[in-house]
N, C-alpha and C positions, 0 to 999 in steps of 0.2 A: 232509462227510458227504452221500453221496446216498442220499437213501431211497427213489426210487423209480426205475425203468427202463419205460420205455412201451415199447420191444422186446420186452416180456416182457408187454403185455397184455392180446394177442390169447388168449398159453395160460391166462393166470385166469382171461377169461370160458372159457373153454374146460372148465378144471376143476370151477369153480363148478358147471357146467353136470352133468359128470360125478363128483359126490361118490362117496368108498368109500361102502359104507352106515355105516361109523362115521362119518365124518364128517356124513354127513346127520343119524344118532340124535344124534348132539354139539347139531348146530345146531338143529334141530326141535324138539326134545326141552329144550333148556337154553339153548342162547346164544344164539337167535332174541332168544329174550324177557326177555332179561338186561338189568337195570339200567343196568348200563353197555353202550354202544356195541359190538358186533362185527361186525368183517366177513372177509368169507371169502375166500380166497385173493387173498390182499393182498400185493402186489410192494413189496419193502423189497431195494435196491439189486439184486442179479444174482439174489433170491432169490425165490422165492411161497410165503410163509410159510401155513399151512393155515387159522389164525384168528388176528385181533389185532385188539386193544383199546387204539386211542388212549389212552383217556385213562390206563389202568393202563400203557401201556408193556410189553406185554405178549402176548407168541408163544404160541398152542397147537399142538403141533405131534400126529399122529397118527403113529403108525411101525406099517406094517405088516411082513410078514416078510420082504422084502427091506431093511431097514432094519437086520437081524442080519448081515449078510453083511460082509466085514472091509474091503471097499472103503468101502460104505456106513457102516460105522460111524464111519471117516475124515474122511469129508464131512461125516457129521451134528457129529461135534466141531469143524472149521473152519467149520461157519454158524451152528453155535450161540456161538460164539467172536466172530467179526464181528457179528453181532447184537444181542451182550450189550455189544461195544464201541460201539455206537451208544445206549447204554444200556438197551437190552429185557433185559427177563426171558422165558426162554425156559422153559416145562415142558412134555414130553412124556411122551406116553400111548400103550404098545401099543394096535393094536386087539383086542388080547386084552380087557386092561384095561378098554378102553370096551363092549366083550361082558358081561362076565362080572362087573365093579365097577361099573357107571355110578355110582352112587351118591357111590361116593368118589370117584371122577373131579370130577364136578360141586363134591362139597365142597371138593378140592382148589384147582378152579380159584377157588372161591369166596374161598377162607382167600389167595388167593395178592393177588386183586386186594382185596381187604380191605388186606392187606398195603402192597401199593403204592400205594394211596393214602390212605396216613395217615402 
């Protein structure tokens, strides 16, 4: 298992740098100041996963609406497929979802690493 690719770490700083605004409410807002450990656009083999928590094992990914499209929905099932073979757990959130729920989003992500480390 490779979990990381440095080819790929020019464009994480890059993203990092250029957050959706969900992604920034995400992290500002809730996983800056999280318990556990997050970081943001984290290169886990050919991939830059959006956020992930060493120690929970654990992918948040943001879908905005190209991410409906039937190419894209393709992809997202084969990364979220190799990822979860590496042993991550993967849960993703429209940026609808993080508009319009934040609330449960956060609990979500909460109940989920609760989960995975216990």
């Amino acid at each position: 298992m490779r979990k990381h690719n440095s080819a790929l770490t020019n464009r994480a700083k890059e993203l990092r740098k250029s957050m959706t605004a969900q992604e920034r409410k995400l992290w500002n807002l809730f996983l800056k100041d999280y318990p556990k450990r997050f970081l943001r656009q984290k290169v886990i083999d050919r991939f830059i996963v959006d956020f992930y928590c060493a120690s929970a094992k654990l992918v948040i990914e943001l879908d905005g609406g190209q991410h409906f499209e039937e190419d894209t929905v393709a992809y997202d099932s084969e990364r979220t497929t190799i990822l979860e073979g590496f042993g991550l757990g993967v849960i993703r959130f429209t940026n609808f979802e993080v508009d319009t729920n934040f609330d449960t989003v956060c609990r979500r992500i909460h109940a989920e690493i609760v989960k995975r480390n216990y």
